[in-house]
C-alpha positions as CSV (number, residue, x, y, z in Angstrom):
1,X,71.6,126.9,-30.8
2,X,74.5,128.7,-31.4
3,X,77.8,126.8,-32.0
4,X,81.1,127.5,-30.0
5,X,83.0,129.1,-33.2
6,X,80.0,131.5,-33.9
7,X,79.4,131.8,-29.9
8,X,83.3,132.9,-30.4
9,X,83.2,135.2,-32.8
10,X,80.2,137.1,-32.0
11,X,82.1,137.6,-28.2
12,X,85.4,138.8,-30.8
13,X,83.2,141.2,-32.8
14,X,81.7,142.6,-29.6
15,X,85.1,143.2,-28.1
16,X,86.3,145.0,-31.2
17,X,83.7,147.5,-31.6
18,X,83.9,148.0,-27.7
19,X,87.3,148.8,-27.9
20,X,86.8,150.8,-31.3
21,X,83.9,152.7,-29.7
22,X,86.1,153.7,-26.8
23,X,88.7,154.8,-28.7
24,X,86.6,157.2,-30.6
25,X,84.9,158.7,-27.6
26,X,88.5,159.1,-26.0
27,X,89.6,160.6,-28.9
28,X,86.5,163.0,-29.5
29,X,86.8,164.5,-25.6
30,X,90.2,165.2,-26.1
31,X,89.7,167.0,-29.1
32,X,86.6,169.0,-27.6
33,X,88.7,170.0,-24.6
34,X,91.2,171.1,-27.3
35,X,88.9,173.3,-29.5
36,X,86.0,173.6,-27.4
37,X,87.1,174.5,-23.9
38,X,88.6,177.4,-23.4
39,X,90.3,177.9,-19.6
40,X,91.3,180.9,-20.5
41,X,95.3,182.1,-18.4
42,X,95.9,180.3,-15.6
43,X,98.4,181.5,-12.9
44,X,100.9,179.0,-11.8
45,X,103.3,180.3,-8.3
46,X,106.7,178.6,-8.2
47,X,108.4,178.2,-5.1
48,X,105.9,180.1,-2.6
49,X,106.1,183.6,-4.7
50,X,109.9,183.3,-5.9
51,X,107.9,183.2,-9.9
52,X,104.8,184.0,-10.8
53,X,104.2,183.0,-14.6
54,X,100.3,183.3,-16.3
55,X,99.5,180.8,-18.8
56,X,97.3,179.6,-21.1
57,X,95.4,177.0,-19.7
58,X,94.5,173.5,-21.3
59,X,97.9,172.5,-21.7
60,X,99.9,170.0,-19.9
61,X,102.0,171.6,-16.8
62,X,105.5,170.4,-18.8
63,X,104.3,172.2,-21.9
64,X,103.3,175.4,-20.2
65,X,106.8,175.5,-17.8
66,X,108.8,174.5,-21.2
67,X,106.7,178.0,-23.1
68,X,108.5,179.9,-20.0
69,X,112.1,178.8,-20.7
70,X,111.4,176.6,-17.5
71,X,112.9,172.7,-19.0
72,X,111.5,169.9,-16.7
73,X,113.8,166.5,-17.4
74,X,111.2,164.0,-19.1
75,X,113.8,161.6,-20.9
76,X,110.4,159.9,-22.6
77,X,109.6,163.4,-24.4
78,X,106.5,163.6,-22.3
79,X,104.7,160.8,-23.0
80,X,104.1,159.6,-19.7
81,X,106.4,156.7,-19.7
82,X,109.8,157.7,-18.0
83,X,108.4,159.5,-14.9
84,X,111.5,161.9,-15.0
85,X,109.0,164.9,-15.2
86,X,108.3,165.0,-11.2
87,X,107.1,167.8,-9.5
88,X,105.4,168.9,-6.1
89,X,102.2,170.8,-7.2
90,X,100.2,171.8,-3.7
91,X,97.5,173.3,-5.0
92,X,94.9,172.9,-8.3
93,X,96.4,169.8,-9.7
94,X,92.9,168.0,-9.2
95,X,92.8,163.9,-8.5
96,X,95.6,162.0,-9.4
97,X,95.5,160.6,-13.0
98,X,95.2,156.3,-13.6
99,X,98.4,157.2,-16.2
100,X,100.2,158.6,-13.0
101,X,99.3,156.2,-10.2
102,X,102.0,153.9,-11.5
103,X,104.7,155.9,-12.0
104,X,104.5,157.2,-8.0
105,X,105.2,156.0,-4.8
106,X,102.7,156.3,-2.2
107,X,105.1,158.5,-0.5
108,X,105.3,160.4,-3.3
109,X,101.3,160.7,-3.7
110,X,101.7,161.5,0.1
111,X,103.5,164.4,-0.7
112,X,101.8,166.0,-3.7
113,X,103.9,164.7,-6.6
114,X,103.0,164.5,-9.8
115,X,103.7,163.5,-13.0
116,X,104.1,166.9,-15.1
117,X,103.3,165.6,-18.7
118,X,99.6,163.9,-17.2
119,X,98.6,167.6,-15.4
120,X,96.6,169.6,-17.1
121,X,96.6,173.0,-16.1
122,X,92.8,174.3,-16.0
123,X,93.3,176.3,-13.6
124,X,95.8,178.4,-10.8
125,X,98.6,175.8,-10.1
126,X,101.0,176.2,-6.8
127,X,103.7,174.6,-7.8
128,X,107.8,173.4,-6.3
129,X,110.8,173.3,-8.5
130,X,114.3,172.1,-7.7
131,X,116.4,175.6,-8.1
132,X,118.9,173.0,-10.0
133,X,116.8,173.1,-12.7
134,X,116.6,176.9,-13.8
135,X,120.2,176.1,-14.9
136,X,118.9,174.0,-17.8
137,X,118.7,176.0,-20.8
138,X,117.6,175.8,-24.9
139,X,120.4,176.0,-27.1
140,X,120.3,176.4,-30.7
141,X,123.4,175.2,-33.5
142,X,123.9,173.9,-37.3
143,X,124.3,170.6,-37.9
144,X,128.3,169.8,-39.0
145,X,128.1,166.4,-39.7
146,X,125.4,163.7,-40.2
147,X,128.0,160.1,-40.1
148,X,126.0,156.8,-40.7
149,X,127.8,154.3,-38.4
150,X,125.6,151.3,-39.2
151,X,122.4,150.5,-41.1
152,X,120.1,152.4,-38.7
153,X,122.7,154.1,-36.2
154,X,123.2,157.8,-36.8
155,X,125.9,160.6,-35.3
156,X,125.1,164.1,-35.4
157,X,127.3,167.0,-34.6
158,X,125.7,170.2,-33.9
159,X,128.3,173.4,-33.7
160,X,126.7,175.4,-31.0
161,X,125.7,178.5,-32.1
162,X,123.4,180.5,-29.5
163,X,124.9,180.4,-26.6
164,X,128.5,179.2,-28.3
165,X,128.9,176.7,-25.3
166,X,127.7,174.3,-23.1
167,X,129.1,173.1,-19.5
168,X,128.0,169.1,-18.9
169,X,129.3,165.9,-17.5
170,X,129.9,163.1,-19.0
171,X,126.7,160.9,-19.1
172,X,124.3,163.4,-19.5
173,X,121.3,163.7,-22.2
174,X,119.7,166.9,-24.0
175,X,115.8,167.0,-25.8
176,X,116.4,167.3,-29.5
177,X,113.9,169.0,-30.5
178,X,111.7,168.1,-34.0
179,X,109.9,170.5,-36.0
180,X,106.6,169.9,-37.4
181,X,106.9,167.9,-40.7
182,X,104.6,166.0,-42.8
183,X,104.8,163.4,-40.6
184,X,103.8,165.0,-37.2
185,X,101.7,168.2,-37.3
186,X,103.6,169.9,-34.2
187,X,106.5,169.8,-32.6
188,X,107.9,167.0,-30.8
189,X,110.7,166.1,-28.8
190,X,112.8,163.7,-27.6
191,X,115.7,162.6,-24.8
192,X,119.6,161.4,-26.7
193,X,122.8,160.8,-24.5
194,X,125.8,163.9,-25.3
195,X,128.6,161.2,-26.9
196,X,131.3,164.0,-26.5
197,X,133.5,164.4,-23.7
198,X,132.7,167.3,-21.8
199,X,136.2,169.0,-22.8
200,X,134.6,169.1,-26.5
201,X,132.2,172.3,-25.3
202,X,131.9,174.1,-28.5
203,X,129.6,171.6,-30.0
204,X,127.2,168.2,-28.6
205,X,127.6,165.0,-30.5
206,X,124.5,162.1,-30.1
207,X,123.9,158.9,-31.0
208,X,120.7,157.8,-32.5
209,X,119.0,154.7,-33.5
210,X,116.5,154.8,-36.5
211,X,112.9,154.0,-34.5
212,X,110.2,152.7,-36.9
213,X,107.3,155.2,-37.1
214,X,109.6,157.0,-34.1
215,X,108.2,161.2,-35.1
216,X,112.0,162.1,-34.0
217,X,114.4,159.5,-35.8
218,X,112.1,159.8,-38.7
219,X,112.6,163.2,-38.6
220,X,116.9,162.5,-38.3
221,X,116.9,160.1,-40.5
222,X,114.8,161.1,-43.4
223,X,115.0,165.3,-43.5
224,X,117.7,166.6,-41.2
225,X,120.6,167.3,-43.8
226,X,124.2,168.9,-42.7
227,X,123.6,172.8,-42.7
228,X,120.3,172.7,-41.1
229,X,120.0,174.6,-37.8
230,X,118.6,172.6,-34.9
231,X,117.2,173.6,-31.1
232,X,117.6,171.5,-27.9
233,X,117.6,172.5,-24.5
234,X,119.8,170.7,-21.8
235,X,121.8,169.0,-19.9
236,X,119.3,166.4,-17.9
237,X,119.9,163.8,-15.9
238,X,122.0,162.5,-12.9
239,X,123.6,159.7,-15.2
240,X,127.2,160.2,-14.5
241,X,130.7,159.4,-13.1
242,X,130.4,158.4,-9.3
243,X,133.2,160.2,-7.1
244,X,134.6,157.0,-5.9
245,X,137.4,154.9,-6.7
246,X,135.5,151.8,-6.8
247,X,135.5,149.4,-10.0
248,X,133.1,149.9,-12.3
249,X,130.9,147.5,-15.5
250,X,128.9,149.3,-18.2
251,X,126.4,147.9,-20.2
252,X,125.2,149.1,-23.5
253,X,123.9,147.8,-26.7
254,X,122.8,150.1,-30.2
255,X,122.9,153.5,-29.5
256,X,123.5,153.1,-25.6
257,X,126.9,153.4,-27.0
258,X,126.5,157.1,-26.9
259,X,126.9,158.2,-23.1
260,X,130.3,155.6,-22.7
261,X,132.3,156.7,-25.6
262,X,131.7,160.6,-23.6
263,X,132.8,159.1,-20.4
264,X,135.6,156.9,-21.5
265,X,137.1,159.6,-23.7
266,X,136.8,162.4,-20.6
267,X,138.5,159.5,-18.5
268,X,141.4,159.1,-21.1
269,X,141.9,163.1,-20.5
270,X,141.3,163.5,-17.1
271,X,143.6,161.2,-16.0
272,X,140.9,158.6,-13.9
273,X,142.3,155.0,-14.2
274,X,139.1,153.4,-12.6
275,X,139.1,149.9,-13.2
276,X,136.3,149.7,-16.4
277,X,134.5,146.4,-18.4
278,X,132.6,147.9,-20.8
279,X,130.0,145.3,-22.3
280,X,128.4,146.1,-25.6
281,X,126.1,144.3,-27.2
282,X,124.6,144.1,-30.8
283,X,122.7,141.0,-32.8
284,X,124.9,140.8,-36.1
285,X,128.5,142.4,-37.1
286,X,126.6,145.0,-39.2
287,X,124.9,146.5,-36.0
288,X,128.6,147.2,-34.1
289,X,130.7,149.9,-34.2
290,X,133.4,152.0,-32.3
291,X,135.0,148.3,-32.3
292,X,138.3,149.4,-33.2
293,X,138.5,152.7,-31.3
294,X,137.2,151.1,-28.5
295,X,140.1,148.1,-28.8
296,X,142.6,150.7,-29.3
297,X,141.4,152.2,-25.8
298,X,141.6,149.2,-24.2
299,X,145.1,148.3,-25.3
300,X,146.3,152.4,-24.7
301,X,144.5,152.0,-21.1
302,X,145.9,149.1,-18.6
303,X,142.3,149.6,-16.5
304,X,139.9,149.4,-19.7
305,X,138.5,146.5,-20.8
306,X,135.9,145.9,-24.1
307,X,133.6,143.0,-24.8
308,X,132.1,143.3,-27.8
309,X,129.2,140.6,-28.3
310,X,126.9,139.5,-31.0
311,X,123.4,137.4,-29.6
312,X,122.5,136.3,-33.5
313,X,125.5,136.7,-35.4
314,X,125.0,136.5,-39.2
315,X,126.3,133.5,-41.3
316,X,129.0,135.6,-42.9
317,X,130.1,137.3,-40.2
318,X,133.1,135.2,-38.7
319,X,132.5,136.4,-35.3
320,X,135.0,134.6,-32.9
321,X,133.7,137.3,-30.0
322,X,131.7,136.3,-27.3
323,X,127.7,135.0,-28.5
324,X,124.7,135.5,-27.1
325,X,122.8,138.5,-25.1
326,X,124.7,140.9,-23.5
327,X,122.7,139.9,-19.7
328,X,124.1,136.6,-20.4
329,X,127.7,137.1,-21.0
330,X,127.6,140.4,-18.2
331,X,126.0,137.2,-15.8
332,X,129.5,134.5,-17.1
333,X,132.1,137.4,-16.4
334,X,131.0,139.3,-12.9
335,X,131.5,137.4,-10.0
336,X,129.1,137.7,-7.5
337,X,129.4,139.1,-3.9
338,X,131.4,142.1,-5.4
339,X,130.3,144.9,-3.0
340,X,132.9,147.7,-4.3
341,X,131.3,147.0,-7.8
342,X,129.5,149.9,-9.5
343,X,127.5,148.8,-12.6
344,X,126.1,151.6,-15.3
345,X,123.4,150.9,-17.8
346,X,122.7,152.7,-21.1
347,X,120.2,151.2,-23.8
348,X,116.4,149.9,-24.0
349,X,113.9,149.2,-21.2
350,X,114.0,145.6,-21.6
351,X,117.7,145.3,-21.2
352,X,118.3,147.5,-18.2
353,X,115.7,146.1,-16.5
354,X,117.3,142.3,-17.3
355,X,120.7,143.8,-16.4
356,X,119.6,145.1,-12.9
357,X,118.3,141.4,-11.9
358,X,121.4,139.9,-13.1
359,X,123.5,142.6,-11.3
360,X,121.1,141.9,-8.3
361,X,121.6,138.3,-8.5
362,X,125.2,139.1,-8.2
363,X,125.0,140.8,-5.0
364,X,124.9,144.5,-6.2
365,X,122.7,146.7,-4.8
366,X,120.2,149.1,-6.5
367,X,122.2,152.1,-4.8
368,X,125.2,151.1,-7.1
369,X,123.3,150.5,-10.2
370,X,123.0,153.7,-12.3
371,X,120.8,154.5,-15.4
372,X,118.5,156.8,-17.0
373,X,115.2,155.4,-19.3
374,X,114.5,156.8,-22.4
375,X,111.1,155.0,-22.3
């Protein structure tokens, strides 16, 4: 008879080389259709005959487009997380991917979208592009200035250098592109917030947080050095300044930081005295910073608040601030019922999505809650 513990582990051991079996056979198809199937070029029509582009087939659709000098937003780097990487294809596409289902409406499955990174082009490809995007660009510069502003939190500033400028708004992100290192054996890249103002053309300053294992920050962090030329292409994204007057809360924590100190610097020149609280959050002392630029701001700037907050402040720290996460102290200073509130969101998954529920227990709707997801 066999006992419940050895019952147990036989049922553990089965699972684990289940799991490690289908791992390997995932991982051996993908590598045949990498170096054993050969589609040979593949034809992909853009906009009913406006482009025709041929292709080398077996790559994903965002990979091919990005080959053309075509740059499809996919905040996530194409991974298949972000779901920024949208597009109507109308013919060859094939059935809709498990990795996509999720990250589509049916309304969107009604109408033929699909999730750019997850197609595989393996054959002709009849395809729809928003003319918008043809204005996004790659843009190549040398790294000025490499600033450590905590522990893990670095700033780069990248003089442009081909073309020499670059037209954005306030809010928006670029992909930083990383070369193939001894740590990743092709390129990769990734989505960062412009922490400029837009008046500051000439150059694109970012904010980046040190991810362990991340390919890119690894790549920041441990081998970019001042001097070094660089390649992104940009701007993305519809994160931005709303045209209305109405009063506005932002919410950031690390290097969310990094879209706010472009908008609240272009405000400061532009002369727009919206009504701002601007809650940023970080767990000890050592993981804040702008603190005293932003508290000169706020005592230059009659309509600009800062709220600085710690959720595990250190023993040594003296922090007299306000404690805890930054949902929680957002949730003790917004009133609810608020319906000329606008709320913007800047930092990780986890936190926007607990700041939309808190915003949404306050009575503001999802139309007035703005954010991209660098999943």
């Amino acid at each position: 008879m066999v006992q419940p513990l050895s019952l147990w582990l036989v049922v553990l051991v089965a699972t684990g080389l289940t799991c490690m079996l289908t791992t390997l056979l995932a991982g051996l198809l993908l590598l045949a259709e990498r170096f054993l199937v050969n589609y040979g070029p593949c034809a992909i029509d853009i906009n009913s005959g406006d482009r025709q582009l041929t292709v080398e087939g077996g790559q994903t659709l965002l990979a091919a487009l990005k080959s053309e000098g075509i740059f499809i937003p996919s905040a996530c780097g194409g991974r298949g997380t972000c779901a920024y990487c949208k597009l109507k294809i109308t013919d060859g596409a094939g059935p809709l991917l498990p990795t996509e289902e999720p990250l589509l409406t049916k309304d969107e499955i009604a109408a033929d979208v699909r999730i750019s990174c997850q197609v595989k082009v393996r054959n002709d490809l009849k395809i729809n592009i928003p003319q918008e995007l043809f204005s996004i660009r790659e843009y190549r510069g040398v790294v000025k200035r490499i600033r450590d502003l905590t522990h893990d939190i670095k700033e780069l500033r990248i003089a442009l250098t081909e073309p020499e400028t670059l037209e954005f708004s306030a809010g928006q992100y670029i992909q930083l592109q990383a070369p193939a290192y001894d740590k990743s054996p092709e390129s990769v890249y990734r989505a960062y917030s412009m922490s400029n103002p837009p008046d500051d053309n000439r150059a694109v300053e970012t904010i980046i947080r040190l991810v362990p294992g991340g390919i890119c920050t690894t790549w920041v962090f441990r081998y970019l050095t001042e001097g070094d030329e660089i390649a992104f292409s940009g701007p993305y994204g519809e994160f931005r300044l709303s045209e209305t007057d109405n009063e506005m809360v932002w919410i950031a924590g690390g290097s969310g930081m990094s879209p706010f100190w472009s908008m609240i610097r272009h405000m400061k020149t532009a002369g727009i005295e919206r009504k701002t609280t601007y809650f940023f959050g970080a767990v000890a002392k050592r993981d804040l910073f702008f603190v005293d630029e932003l508290t000169e701001l706020a005592d230059e700037l009659p309509w600009f608040e800062f709220i600085p907050a710690l959720s595990a402040p250190a023993d040594g720290d003296h922090w007299t601030g306000e404690t805890g996460l930054i949902t929680e102290i957002v949730n003790r200073h917004v009133t609810a019922g608020r319906n000329d509130l606008e709320a913007y969101l800047c930092g990780s998954a986890g936190m926007i999505d607990a700041a939309c529920k808190v915003l949404a227990d306050k009575g503001i709707t999802e139309d007035r809650i703005f954010y991209d997801k660098f999943n």
